[in-house]
C-alpha positions in Angstrom: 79.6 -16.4 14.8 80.2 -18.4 18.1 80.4 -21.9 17.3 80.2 -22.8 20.6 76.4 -22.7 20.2 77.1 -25.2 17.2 76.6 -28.6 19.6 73.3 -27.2 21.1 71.8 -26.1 17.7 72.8 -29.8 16.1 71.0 -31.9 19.2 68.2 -29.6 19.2 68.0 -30.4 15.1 68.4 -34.4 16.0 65.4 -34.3 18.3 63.5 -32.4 15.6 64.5 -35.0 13.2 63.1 -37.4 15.4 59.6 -35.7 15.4 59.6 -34.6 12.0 58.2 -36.4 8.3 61.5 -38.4 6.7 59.5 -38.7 3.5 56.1 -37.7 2.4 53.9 -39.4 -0.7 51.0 -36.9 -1.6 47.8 -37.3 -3.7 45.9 -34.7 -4.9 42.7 -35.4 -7.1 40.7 -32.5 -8.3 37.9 -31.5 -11.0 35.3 -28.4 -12.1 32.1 -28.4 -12.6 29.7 -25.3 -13.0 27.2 -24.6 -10.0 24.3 -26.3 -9.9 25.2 -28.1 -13.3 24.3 -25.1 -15.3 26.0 -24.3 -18.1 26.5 -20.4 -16.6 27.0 -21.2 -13.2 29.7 -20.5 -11.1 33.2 -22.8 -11.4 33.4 -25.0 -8.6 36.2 -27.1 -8.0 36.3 -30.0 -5.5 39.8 -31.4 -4.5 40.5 -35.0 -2.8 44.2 -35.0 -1.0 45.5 -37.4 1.2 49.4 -37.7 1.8 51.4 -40.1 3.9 54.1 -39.3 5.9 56.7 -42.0 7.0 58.7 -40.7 10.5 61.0 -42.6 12.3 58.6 -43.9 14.6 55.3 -43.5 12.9 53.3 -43.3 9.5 50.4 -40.7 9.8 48.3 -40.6 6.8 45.9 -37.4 6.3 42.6 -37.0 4.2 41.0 -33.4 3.4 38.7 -32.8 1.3 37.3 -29.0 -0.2 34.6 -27.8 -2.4 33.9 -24.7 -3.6 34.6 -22.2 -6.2 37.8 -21.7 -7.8 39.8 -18.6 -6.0 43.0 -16.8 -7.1 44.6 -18.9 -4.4 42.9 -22.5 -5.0 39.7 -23.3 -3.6 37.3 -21.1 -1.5 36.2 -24.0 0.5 32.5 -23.7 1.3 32.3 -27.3 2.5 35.7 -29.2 3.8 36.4 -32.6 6.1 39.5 -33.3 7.3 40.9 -37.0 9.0 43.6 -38.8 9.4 45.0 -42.0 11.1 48.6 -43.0 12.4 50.1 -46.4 13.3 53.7 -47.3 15.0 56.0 -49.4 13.7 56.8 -51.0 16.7 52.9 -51.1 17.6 52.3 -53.0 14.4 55.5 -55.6 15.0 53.6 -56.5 18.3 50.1 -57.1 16.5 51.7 -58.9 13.9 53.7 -61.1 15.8 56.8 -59.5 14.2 56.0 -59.6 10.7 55.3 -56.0 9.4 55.8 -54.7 6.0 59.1 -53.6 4.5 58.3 -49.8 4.6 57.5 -50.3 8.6 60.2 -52.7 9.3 62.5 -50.4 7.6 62.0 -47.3 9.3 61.9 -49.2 12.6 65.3 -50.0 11.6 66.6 -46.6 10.9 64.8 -45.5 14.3 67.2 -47.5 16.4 70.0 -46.6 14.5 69.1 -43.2 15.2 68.7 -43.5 18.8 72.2 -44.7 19.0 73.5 -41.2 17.2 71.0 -39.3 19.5 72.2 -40.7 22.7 76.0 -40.3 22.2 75.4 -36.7 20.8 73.3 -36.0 24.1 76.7 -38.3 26.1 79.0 -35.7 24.3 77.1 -32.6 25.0 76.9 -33.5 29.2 80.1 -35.2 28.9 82.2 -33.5 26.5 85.4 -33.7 29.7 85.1 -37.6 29.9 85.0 -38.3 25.5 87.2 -37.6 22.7 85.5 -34.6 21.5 87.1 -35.0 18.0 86.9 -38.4 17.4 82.9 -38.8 19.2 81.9 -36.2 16.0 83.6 -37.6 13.8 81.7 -40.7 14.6 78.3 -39.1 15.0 78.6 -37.3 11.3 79.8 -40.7 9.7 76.6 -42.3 11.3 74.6 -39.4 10.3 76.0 -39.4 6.9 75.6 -43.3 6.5 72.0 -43.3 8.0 71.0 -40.1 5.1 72.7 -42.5 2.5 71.2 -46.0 3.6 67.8 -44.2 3.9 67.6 -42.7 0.3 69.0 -46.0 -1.1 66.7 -48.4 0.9 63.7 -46.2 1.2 62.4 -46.5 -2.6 62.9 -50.3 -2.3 61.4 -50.7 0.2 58.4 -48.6 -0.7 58.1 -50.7 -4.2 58.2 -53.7 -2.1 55.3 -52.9 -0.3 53.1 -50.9 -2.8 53.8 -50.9 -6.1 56.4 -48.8 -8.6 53.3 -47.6 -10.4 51.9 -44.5 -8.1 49.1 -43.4 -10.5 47.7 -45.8 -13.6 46.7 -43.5 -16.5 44.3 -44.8 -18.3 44.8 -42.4 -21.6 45.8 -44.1 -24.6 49.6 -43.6 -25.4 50.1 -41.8 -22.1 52.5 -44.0 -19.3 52.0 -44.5 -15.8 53.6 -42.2 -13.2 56.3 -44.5 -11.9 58.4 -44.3 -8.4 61.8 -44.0 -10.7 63.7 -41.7 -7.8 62.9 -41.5 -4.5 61.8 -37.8 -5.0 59.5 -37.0 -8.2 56.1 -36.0 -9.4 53.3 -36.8 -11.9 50.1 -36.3 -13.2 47.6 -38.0 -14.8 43.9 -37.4 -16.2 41.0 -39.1 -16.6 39.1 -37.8 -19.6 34.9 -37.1 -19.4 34.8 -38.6 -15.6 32.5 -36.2 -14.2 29.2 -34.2 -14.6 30.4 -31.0 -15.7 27.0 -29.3 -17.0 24.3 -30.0 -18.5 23.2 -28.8 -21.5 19.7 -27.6 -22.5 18.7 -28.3 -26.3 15.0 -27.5 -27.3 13.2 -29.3 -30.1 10.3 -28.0 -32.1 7.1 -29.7 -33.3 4.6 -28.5 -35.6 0.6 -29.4 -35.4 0.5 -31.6 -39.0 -2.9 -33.2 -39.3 -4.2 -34.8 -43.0 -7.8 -34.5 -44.1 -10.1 -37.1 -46.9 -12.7 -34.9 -48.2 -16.3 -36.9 -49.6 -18.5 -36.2 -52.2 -20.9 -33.4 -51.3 -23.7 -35.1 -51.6 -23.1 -37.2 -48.4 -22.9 -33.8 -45.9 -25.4 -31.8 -44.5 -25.6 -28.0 -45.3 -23.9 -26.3 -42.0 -21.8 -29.2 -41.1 -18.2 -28.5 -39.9 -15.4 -29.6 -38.3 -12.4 -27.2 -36.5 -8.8 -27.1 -35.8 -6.6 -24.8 -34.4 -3.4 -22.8 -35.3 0.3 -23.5 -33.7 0.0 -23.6 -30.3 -3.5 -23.0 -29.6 -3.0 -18.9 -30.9 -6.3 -19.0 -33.5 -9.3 -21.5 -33.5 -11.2 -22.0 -37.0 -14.1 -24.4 -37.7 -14.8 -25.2 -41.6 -18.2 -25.3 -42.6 -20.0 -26.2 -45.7 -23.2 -23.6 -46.8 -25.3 -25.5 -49.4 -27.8 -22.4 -49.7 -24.9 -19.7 -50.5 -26.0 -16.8 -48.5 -23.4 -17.8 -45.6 -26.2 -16.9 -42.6 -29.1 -19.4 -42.8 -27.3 -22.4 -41.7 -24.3 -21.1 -40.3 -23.5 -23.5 -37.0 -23.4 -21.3 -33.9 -19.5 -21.9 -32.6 -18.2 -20.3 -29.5 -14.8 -18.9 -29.6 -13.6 -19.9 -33.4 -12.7 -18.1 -36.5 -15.3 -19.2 -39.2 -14.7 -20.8 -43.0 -17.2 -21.2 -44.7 -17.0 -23.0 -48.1 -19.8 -22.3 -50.4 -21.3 -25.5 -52.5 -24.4 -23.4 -53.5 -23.1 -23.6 -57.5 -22.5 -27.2 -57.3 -23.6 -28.9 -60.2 -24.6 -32.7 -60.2 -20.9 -33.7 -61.2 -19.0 -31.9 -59.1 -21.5 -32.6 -56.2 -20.4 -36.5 -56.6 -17.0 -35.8 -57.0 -14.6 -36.0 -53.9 -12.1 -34.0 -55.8 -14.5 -31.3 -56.4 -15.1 -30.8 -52.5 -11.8 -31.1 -51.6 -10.9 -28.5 -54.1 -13.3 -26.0 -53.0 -12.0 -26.5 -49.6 -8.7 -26.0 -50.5 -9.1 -22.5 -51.8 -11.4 -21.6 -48.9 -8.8 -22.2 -46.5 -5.7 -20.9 -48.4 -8.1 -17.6 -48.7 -8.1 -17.3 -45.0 -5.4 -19.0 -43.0 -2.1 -19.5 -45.2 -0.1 -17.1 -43.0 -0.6 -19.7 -40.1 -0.3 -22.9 -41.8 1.0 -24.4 -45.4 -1.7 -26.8 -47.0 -0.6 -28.8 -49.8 -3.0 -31.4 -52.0 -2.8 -35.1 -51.6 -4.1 -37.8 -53.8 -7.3 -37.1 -55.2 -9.4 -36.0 -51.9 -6.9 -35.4 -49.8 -5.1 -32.7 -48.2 -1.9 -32.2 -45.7 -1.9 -28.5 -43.2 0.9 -27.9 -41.0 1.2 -25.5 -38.9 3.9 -22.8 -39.3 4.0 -21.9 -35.4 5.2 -24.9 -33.4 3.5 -25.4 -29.8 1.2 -27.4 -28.4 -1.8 -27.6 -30.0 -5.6 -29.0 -30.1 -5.8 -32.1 -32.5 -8.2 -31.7 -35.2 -11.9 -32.8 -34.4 -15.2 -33.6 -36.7 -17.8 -32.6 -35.5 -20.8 -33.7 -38.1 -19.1 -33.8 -41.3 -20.5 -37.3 -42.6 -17.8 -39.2 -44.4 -14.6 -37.2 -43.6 -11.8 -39.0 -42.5 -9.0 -37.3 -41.1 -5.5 -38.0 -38.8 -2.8 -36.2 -36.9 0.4 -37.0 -38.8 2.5 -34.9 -35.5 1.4 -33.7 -32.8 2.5 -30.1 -31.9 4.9 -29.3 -29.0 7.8 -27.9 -27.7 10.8 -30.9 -25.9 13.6 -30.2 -24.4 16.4 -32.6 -23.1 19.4 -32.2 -21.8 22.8 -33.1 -23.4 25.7 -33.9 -20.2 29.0 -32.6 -21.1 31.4 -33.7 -18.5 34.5 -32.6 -17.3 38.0 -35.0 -16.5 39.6 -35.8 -13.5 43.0 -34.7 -12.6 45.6 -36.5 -10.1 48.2 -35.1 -9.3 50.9 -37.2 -7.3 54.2 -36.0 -5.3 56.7 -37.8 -3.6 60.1 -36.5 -1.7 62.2 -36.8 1.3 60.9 -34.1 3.9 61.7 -31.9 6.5 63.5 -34.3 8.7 65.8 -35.3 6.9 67.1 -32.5 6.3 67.4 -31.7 10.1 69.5 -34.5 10.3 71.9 -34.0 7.3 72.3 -30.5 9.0 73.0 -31.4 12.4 76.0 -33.4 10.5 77.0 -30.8 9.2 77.3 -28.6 12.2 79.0 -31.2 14.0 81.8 -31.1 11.5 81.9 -27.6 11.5 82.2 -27.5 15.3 85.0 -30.9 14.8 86.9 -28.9 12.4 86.8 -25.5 14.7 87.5 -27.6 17.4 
């Protein structure tokens, strides 16, 4: 290979150096969620970067953000923003009436070095009849090599001077912070149940339960009922009470019900005085008919509990002429449903590491001491 080309490659990778990052700091915070919160929707994932990136001359800090579903590849962003910001050293000494912070004044400091090594590498190129070609690299490399040294040594002090050491706080029990320990290095940290992941449906049932006080038969009128209705409104009955026996001639005219008649024609003088009596009659009459849509158990001495064994929404239980019965709705019939939120964490992921310019430097010292040496 013709190292002649060597002194035009190594100024070419100076003024790159000079354009290019030194060192970047990147954060990248991210977390799933299912589409439209639904516990079979589609994973989405939405990602929050932003990096900083210190030149010679400049710090340029980018945002992006991207939301979509989760690809092979990352994110299929469906909706993205991106922005960003930059500020000059020198631009911030002069705003600040000189005071700037360390990372700024720092750099500033490496800039001018810089320049210096720039301009007699550009001298030597244009020049290289009037200087020592031998000992003008020798000096550049030493400079380059002292400027890559003084940069990775100062650079992380400077940085905790201004900042912090801590680049991400985790806030998990037991787990330690993600601290700047070298100037290159990563770390991640999570935020457990930070975000709406889904939401979870859970359904609850109720069943009609209603409780009914029978009175002596005496106090009702022959053809006097009251009604209910089945789980969810799927049968309608109406009790009535036939004090003549042949279940026609004072049979109430109902529209739309189921009928139950309860016959009190054989009712002798005891029994017709006796609550107990009435409610037992009743009792059989509606186990005879309905027991494969409700459960009826006694209660007391005139009492009586039905539930339902559909659950639904369902008509209350109403009296319509049934003198001295007392009755009450112990639950109502329905159907709820609420939602239980399961959530998701948050993840941050943080990376920090000399970049791309550098490098161009350390290998423009290189090439100058290859061409020095060949030389």
């Amino acid at each position: 290979m013709d190292k002649s080309i060597f002194p035009i490659v190594s100024v070419l990778f100076l003024f790159l150096a000079l354009l290019g990052p030194w060192f970047t700091i990147s954060l990248t915070e991210s977390y799933e969620y299912r589409e439209d919160y639904e516990e079979d929707g589609q994973t989405m994932t939405y990602q929050d970067k932003s990096s900083s990136s210190y030149y010679l001359d400049k710090n340029i800090v980018e945002y992006s953000t991207e939301e979509g579903p989760k690809g092979l590849l990352g994110v299929d962003a469906e909706t993205e923003s991106h922005s960003g910001s930059y500020t000059f050293y020198e631009d911030s000494l002069e705003d600040n009436g000189g005071v700037t912070n360390n990372i700024f004044g720092f750099m500033h400091s490496l800039y001018k070095i810089f320049l210096v090594i720039l301009l007699v590498r550009i001298a030597l190129l244009f020049g290289e009849g009037v200087l020592d070609v031998d000992r003008t690299l020798l000096f550049s490399s030493f400079m380059i090599f002292v400027l890559i040294i003084f940069f990775l040594f100062g650079f992380k002090d400077s940085y905790i001077s201004t900042y912090d050491h801590v680049i991400l706080e985790n806030d998990m029990r037991g787990e330690p912070d993600v601290n700047m320990t070298f100037i290159f290095g990563f770390g991640n940290s999570s935020e457990p149940n930070s975000h709406l992941d889904y939401r979870e449906e859970t359904t609850s049932y109720r069943y009609e339960q209603f409780w009914i006080s029978l009175p002596e038969a005496n106090w009702i009128e022959t053809g006097s009922y009251f009604y209910f209705s089945s789980g969810g409104n799927t049968n309608n009955y109406y009790v009535w009470f036939d004090k003549n026996g042949d279940g026609v001639t004072d049979k109430p005219s109902v529209a739309g019900g189921s009928e139950i008649g309860v016959d009190l024609s054989e009712f002798n003088e005891q029994q017709n005085q006796s609550r107990e009596a009435l409610r037992d009659s009743t009792y059989l009459s509606l186990t005879s008919k309905i027991s494969n849509h409700f459960t009826i158990q006694k209660q007391d001495s005139s009492q009586m509990v039905v539930t339902a064994v559909a659950h639904g929404e369902t008509d209350n239980i109403q009296n319509q002429n049934v003198n001295g019965l007392d009755w009450g709705v112990q639950e109502n019939g329905g159907v709820d449903s609420y939602y239980n939120d399961i959530y998701t964490s948050t993840d941050t992921k943080a990376r920090w590491y000399p970049s791309w310019g550098l490098l161009l430097l350390f290998l423009s010292g290189i090439l100058d001491l290859a061409y020095r040496d060949n030389s």
